[in-house]
N, CA, C and O atoms as a CHARMM CRD file, in Angstrom:
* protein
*
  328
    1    1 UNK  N    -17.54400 148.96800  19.61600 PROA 1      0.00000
    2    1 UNK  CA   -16.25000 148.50700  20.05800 PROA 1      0.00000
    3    1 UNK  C    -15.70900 149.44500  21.14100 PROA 1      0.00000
    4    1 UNK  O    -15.73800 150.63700  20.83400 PROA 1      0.00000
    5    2 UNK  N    -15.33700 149.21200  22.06200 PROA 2      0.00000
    6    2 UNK  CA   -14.73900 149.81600  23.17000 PROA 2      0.00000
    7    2 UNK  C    -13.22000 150.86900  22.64800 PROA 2      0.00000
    8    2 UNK  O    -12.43800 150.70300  21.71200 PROA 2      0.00000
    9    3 UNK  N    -13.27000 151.73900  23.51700 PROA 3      0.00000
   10    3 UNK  CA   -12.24100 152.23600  23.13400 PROA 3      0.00000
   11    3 UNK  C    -10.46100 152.15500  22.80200 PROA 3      0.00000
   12    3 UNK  O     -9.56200 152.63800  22.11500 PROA 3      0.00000
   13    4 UNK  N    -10.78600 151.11600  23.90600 PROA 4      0.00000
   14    4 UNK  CA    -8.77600 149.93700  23.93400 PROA 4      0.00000
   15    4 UNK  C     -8.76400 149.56000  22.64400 PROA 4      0.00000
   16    4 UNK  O     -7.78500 149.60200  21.89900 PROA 4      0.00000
   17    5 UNK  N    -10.10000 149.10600  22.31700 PROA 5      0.00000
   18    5 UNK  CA    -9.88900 148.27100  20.97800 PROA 5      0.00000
   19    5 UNK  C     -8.91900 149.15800  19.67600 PROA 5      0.00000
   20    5 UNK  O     -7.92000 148.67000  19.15000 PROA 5      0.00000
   21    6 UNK  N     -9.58600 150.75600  19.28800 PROA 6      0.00000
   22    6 UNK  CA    -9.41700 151.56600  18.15600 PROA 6      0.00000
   23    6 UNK  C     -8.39800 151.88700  18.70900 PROA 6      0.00000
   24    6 UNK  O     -7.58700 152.00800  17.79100 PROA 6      0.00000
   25    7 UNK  N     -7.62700 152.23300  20.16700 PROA 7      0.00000
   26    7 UNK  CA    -6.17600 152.28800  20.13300 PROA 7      0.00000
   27    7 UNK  C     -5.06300 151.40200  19.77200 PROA 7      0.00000
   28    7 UNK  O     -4.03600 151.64500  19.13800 PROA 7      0.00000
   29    8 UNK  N     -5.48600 150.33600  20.30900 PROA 8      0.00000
   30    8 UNK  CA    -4.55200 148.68400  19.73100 PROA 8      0.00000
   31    8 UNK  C     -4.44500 148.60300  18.49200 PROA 8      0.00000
   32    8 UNK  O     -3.48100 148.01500  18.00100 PROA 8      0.00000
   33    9 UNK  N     -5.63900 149.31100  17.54000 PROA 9      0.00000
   34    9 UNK  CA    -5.68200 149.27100  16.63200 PROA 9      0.00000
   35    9 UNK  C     -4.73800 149.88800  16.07500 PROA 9      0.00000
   36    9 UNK  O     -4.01800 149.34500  15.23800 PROA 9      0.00000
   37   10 UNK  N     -4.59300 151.18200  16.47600 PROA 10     0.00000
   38   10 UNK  CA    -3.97400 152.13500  15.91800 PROA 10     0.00000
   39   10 UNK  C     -2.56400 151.76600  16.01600 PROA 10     0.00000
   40   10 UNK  O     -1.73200 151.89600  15.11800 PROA 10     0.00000
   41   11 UNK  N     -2.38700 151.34100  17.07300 PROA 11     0.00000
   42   11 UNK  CA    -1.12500 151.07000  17.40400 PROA 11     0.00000
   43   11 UNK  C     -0.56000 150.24800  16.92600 PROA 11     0.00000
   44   11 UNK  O      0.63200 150.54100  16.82800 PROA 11     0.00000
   45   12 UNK  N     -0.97100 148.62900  16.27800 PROA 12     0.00000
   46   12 UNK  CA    -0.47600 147.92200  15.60600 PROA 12     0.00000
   47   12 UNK  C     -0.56700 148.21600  13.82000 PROA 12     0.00000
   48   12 UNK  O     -0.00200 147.58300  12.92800 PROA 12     0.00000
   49   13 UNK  N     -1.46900 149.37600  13.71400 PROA 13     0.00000
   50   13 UNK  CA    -1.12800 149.47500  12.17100 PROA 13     0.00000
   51   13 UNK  C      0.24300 150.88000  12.03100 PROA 13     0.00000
   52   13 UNK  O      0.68500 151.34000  10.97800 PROA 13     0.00000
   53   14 UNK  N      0.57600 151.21500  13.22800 PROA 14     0.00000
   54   14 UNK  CA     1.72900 152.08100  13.22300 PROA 14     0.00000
   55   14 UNK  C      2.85800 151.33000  13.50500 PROA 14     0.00000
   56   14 UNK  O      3.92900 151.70100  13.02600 PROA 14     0.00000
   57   15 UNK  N      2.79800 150.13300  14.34300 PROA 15     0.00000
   58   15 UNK  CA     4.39000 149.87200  15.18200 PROA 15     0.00000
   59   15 UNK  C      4.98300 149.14800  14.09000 PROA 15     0.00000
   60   15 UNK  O      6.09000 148.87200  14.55200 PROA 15     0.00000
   61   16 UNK  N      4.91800 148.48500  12.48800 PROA 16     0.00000
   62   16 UNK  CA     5.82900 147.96600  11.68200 PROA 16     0.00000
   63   16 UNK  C      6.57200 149.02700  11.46900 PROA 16     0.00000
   64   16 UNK  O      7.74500 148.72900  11.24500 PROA 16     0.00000
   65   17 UNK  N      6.31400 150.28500  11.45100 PROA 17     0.00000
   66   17 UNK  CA     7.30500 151.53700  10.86800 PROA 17     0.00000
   67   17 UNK  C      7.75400 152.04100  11.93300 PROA 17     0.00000
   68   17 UNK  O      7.89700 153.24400  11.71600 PROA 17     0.00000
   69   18 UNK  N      8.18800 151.68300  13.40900 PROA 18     0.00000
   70   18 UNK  CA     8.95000 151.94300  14.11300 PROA 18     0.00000
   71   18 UNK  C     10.80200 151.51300  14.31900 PROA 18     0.00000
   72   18 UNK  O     11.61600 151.96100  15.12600 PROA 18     0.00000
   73   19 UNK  N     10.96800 150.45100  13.19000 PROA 19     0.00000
   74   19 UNK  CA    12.11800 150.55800  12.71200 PROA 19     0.00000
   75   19 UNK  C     12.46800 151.65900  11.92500 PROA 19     0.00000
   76   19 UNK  O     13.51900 151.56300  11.29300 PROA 19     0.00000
   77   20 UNK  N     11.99200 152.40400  11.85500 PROA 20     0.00000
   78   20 UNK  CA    12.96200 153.72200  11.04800 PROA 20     0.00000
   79   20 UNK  C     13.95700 154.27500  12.45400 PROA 20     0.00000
   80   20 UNK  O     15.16900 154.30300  12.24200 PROA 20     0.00000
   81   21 UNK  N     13.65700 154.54000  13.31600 PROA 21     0.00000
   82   21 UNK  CA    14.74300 154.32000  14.56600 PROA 21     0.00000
   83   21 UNK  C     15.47100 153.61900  14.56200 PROA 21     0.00000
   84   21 UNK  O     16.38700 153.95900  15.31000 PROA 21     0.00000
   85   22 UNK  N     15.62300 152.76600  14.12400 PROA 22     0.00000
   86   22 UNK  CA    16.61900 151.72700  13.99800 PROA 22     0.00000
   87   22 UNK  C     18.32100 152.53500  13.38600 PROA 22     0.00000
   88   22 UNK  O     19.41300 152.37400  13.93200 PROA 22     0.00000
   89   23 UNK  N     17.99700 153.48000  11.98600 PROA 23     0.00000
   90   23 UNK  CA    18.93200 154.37900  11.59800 PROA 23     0.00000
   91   23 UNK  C     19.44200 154.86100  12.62900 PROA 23     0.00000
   92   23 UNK  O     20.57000 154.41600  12.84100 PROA 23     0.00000
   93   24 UNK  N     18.84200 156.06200  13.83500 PROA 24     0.00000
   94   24 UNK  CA    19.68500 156.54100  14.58400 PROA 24     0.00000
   95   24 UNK  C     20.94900 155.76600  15.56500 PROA 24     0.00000
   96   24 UNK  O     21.84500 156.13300  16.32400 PROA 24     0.00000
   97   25 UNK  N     20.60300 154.95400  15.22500 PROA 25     0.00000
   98   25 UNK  CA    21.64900 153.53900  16.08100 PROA 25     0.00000
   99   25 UNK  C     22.74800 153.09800  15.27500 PROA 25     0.00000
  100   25 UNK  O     23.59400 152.42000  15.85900 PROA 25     0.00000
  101   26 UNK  N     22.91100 153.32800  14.10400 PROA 26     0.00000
  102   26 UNK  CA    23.64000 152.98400  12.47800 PROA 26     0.00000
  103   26 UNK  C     22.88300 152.02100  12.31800 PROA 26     0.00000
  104   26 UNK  O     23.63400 151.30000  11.66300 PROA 26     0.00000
  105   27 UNK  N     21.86100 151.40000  12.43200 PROA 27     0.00000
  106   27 UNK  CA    21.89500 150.10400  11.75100 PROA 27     0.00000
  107   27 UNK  C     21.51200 149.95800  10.05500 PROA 27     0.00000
  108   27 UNK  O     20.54800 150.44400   9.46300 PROA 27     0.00000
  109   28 UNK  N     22.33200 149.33700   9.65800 PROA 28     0.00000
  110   28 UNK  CA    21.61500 150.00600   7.96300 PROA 28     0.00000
  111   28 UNK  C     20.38200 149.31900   7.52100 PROA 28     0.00000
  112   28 UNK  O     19.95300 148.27500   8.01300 PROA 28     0.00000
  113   29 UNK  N     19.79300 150.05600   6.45500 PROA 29     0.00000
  114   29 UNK  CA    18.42500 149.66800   5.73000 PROA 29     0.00000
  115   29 UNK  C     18.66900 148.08400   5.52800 PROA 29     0.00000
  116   29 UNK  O     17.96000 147.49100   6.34100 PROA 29     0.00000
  117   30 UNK  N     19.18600 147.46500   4.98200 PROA 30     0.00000
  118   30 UNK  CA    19.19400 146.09700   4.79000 PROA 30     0.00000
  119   30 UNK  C     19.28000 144.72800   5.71500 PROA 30     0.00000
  120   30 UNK  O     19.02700 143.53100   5.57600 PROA 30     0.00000
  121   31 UNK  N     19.82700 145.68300   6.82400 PROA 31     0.00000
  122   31 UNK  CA    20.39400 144.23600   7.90500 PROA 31     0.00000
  123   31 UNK  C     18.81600 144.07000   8.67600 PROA 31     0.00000
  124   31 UNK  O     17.94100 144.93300   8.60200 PROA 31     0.00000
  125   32 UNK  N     18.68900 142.81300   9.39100 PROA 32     0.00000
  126   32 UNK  CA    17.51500 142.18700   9.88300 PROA 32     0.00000
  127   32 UNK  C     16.76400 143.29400  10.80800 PROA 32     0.00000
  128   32 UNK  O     15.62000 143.03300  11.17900 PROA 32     0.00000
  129   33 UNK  N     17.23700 144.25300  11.10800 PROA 33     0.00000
  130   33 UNK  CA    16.13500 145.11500  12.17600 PROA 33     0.00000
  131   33 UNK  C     16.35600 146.50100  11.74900 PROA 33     0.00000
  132   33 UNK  O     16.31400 147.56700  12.36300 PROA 33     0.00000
  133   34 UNK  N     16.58400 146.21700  10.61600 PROA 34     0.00000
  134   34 UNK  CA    16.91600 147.52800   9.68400 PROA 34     0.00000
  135   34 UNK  C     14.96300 148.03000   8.71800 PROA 34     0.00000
  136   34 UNK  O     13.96500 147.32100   8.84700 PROA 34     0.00000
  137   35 UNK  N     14.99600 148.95000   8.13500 PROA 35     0.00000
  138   35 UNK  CA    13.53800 149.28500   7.57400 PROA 35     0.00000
  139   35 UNK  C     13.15000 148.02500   6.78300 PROA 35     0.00000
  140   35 UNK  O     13.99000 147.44200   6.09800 PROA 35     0.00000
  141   36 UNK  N     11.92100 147.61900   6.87300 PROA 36     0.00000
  142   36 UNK  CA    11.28600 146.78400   6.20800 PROA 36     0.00000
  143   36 UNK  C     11.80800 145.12900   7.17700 PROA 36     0.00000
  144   36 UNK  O     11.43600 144.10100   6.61200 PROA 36     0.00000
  145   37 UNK  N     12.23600 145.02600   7.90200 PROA 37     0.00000
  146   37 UNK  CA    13.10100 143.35300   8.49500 PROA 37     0.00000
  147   37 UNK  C     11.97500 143.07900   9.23600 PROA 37     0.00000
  148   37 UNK  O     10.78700 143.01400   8.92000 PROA 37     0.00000
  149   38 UNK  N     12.85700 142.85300  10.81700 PROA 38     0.00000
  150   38 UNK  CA    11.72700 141.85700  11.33100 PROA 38     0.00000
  151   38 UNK  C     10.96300 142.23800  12.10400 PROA 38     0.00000
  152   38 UNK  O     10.63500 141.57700  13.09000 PROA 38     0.00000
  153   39 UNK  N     10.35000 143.80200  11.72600 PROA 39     0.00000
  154   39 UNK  CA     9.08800 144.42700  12.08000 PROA 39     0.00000
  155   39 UNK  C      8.23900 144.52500  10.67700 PROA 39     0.00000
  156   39 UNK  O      7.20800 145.16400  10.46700 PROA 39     0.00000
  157   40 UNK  N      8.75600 143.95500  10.06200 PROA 40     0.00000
  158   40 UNK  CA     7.39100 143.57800   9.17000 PROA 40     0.00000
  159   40 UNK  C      7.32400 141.79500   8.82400 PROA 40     0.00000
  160   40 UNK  O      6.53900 141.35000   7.98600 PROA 40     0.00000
  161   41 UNK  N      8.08300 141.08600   9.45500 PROA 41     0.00000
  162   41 UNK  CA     7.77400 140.11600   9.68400 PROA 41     0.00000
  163   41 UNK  C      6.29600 139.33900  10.02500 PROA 41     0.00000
  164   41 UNK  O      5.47200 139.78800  10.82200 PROA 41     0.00000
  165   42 UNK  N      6.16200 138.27900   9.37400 PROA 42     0.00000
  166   42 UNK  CA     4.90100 137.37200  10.03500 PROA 42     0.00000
  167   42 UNK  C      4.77800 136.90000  11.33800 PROA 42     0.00000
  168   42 UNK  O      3.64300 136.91900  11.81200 PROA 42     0.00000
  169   43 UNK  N      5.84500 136.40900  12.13900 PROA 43     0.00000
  170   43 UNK  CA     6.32000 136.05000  13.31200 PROA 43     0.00000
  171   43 UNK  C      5.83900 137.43700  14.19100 PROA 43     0.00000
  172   43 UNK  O      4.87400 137.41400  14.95400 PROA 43     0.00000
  173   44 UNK  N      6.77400 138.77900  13.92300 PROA 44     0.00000
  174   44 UNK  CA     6.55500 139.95700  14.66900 PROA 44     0.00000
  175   44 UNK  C      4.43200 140.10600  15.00200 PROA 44     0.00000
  176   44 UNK  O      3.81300 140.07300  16.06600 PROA 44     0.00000
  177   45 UNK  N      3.96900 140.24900  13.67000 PROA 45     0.00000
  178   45 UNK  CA     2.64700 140.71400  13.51100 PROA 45     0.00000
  179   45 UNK  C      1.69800 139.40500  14.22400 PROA 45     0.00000
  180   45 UNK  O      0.52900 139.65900  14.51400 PROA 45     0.00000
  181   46 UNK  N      2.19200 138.16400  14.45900 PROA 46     0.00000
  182   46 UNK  CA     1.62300 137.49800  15.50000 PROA 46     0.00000
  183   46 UNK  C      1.76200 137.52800  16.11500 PROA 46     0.00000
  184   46 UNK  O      0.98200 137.00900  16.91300 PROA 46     0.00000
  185   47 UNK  N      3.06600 138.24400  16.61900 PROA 47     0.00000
  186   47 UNK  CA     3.80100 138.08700  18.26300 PROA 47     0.00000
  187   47 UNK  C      2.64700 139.15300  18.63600 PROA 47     0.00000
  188   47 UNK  O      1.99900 138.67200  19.56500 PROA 47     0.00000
  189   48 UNK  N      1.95400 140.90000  18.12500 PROA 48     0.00000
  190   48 UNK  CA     1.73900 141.46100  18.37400 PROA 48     0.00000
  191   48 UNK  C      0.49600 141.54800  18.62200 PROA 48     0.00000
  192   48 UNK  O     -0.02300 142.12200  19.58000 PROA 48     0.00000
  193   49 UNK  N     -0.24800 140.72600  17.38000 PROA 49     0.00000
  194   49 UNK  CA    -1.61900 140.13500  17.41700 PROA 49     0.00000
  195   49 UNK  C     -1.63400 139.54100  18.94700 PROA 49     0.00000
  196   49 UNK  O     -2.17700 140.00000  19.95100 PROA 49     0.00000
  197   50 UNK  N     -1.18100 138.86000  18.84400 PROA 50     0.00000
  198   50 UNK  CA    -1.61100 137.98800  20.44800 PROA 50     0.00000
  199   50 UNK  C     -1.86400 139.34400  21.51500 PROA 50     0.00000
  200   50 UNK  O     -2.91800 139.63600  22.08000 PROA 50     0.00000
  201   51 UNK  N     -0.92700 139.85000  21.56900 PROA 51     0.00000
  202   51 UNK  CA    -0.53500 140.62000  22.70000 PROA 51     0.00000
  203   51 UNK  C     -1.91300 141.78700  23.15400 PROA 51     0.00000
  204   51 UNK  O     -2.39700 142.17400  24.21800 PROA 51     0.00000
  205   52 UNK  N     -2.18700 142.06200  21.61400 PROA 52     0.00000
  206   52 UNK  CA    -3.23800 143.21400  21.25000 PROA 52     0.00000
  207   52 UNK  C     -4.60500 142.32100  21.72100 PROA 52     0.00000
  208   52 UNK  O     -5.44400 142.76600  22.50400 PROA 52     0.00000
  209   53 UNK  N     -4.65900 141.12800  21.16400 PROA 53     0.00000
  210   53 UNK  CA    -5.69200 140.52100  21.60800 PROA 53     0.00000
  211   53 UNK  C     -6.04800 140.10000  23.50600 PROA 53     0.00000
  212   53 UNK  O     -7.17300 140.21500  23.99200 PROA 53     0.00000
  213   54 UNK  N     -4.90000 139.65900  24.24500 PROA 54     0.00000
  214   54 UNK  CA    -4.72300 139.86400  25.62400 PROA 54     0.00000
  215   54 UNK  C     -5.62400 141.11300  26.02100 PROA 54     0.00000
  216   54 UNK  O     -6.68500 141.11200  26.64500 PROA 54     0.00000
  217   55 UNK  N     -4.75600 142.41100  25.37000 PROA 55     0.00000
  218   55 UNK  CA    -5.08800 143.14900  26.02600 PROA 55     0.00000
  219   55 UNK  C     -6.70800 143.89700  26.04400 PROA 55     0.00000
  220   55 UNK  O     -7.14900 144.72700  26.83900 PROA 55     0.00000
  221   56 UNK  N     -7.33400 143.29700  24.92800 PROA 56     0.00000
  222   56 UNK  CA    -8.59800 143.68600  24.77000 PROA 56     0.00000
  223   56 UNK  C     -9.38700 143.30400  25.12800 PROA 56     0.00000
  224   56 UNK  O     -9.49900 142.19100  24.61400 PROA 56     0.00000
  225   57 UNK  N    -10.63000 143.59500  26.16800 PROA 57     0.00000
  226   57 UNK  CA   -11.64800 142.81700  26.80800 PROA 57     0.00000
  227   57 UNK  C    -12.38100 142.40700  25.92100 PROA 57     0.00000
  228   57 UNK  O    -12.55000 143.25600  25.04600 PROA 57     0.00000
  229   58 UNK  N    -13.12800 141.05700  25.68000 PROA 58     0.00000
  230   58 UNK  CA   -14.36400 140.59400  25.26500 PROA 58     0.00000
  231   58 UNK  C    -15.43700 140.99600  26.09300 PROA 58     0.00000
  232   58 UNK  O    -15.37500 140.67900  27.28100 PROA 58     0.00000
  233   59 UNK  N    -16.62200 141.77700  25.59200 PROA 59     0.00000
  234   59 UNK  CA   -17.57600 142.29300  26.00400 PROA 59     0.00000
  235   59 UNK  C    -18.56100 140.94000  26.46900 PROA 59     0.00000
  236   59 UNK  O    -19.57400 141.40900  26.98800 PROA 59     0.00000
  237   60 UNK  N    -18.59400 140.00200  26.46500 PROA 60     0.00000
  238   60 UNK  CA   -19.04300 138.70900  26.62300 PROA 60     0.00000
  239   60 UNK  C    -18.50600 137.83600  27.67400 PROA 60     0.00000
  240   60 UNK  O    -19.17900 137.15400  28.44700 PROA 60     0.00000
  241   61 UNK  N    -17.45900 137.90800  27.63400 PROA 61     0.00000
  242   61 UNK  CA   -16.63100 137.10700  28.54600 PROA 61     0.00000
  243   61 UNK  C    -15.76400 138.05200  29.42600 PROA 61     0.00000
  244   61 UNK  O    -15.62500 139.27000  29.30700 PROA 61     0.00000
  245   62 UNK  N    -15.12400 137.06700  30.48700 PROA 62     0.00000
  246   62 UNK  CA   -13.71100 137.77700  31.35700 PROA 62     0.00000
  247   62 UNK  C    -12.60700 137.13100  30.67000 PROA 62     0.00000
  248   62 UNK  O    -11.41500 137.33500  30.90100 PROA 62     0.00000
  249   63 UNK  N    -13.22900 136.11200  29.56300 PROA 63     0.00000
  250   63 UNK  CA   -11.64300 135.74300  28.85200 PROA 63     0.00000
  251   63 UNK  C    -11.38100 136.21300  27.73800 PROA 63     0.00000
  252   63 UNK  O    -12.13200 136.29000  26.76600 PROA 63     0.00000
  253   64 UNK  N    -10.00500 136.63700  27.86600 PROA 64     0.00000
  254   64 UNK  CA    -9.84900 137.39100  26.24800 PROA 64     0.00000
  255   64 UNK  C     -9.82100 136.69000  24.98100 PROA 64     0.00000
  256   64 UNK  O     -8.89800 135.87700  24.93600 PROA 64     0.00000
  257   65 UNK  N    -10.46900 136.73800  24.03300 PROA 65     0.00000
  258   65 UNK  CA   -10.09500 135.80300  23.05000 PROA 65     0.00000
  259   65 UNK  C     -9.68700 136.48300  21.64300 PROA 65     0.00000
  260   65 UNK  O    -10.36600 137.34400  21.08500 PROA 65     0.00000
  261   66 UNK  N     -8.69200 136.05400  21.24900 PROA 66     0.00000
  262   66 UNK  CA    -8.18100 136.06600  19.50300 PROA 66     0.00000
  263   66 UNK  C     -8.64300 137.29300  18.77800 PROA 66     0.00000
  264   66 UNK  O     -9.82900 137.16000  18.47800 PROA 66     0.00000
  265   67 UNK  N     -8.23000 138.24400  18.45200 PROA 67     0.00000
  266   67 UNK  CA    -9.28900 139.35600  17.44000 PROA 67     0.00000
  267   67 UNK  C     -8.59800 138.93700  15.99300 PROA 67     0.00000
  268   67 UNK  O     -7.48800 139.44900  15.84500 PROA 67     0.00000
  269   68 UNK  N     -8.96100 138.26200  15.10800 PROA 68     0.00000
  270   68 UNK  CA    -8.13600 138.19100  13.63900 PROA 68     0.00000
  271   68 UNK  C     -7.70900 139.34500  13.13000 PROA 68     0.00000
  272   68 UNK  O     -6.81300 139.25400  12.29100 PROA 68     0.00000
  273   69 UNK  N     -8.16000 140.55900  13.44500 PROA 69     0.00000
  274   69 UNK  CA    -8.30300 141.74900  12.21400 PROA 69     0.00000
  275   69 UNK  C     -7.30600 142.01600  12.57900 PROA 69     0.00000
  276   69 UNK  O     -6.55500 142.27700  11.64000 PROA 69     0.00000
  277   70 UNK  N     -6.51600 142.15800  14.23800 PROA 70     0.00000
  278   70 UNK  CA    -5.27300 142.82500  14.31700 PROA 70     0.00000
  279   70 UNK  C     -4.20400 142.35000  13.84000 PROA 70     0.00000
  280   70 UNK  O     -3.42300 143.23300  13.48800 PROA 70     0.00000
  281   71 UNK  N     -3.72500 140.94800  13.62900 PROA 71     0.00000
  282   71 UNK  CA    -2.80000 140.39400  12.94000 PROA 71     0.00000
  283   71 UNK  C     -2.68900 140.52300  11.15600 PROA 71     0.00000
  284   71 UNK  O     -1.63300 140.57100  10.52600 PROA 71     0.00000
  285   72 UNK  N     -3.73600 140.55200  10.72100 PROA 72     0.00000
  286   72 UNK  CA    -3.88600 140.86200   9.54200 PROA 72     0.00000
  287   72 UNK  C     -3.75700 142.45400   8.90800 PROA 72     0.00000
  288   72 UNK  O     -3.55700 142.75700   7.73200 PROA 72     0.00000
  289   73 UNK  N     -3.94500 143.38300  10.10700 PROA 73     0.00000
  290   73 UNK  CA    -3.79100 144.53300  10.09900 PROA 73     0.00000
  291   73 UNK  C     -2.58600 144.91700  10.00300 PROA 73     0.00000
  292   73 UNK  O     -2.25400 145.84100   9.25900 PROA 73     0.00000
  293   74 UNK  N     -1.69300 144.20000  10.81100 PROA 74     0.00000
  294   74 UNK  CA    -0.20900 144.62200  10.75800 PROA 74     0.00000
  295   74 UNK  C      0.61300 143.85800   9.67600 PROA 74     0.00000
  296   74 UNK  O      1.65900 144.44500   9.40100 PROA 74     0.00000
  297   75 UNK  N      0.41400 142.73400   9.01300 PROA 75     0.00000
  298   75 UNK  CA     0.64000 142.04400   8.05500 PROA 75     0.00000
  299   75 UNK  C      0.50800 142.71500   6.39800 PROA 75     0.00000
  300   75 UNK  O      1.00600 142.23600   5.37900 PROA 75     0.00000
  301   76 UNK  N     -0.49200 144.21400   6.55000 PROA 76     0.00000
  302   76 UNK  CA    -0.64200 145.03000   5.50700 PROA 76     0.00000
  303   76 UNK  C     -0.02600 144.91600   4.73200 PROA 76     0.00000
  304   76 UNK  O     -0.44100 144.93600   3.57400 PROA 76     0.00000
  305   77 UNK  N      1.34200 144.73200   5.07800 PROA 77     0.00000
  306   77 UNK  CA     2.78300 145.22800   3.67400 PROA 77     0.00000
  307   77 UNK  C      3.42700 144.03700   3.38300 PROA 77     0.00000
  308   77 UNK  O      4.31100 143.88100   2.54100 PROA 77     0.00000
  309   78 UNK  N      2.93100 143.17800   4.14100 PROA 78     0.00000
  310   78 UNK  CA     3.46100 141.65800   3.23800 PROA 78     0.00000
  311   78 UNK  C      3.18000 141.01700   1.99600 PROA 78     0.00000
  312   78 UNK  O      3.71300 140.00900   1.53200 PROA 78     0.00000
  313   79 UNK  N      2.19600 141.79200   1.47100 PROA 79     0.00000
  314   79 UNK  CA     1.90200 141.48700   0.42400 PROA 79     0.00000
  315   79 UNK  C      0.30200 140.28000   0.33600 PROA 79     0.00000
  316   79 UNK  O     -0.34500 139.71200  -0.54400 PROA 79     0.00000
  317   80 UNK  N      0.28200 140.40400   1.80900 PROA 80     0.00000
  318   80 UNK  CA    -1.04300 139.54200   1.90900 PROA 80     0.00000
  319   80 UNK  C     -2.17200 139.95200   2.05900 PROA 80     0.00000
  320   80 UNK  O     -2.29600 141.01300   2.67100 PROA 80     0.00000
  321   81 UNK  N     -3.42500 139.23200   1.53800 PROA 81     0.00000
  322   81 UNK  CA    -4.59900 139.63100   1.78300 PROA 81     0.00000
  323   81 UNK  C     -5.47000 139.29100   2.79300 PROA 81     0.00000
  324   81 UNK  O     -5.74900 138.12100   3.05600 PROA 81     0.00000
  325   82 UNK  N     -5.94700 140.31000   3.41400 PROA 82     0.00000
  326   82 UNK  CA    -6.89700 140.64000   4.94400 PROA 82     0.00000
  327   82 UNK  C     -7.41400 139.66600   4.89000 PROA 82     0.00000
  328   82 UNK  O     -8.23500 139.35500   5.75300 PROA 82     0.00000
C-alpha cells in the first residue's frame, strides 16, 4: 500500500476525536458538535470516507475508486461491526 494510504488512514481513525476542541469554544459535551455528536456520526464517517478515498491513488487505474476500510474505520465507536 502506498504511503497516502497509512496516512489517510491514520488520519481518519484520529479525526472523530477532534471534537474535544469543540470545549475551548464553550460548546458543551451534549449539544450536536459537542464530544461524541456529529463527528462520530454515520453521515460525518462517509462524508470522510469519500474524501479519503478521492484522495488515494489506485495503483491500477488514474481513477480513484471507493476504499471500504476507511469508512468503517472511522465508524469504530458506533457500535458497528467492520
Amino acid at each position: 500500500m502506498p504511503l497516502r494510504f497509512w496516512v489517510w488512514t491514520a488520519i481518519c481513525s484520529m479525526l472523530p476525536d477532534i471534537d474535544v476542541i469543540s470545549f475551548a469554544f464553550g460548546i458543551r459535551y451534549e449539544d450536536m458538535l459537542g464530544h461524541r455528536g456529529f463527528t462520530h456520526s454515520i453521515f460525518f464517517a462517509a462524508m470522510i470516507g469519500a474524501v479519503a478515498a478521492w484522495q488515494i491513488p489506485n495503483p491500477k487505474s488514474q481513477i480513484p475508486s471507493p476504499k471500504p476500510q476507511i469508512p468503517t474505520g472511522t465508524c469504530s465507536f458506533c457500535g458497528l461491526p467492520p
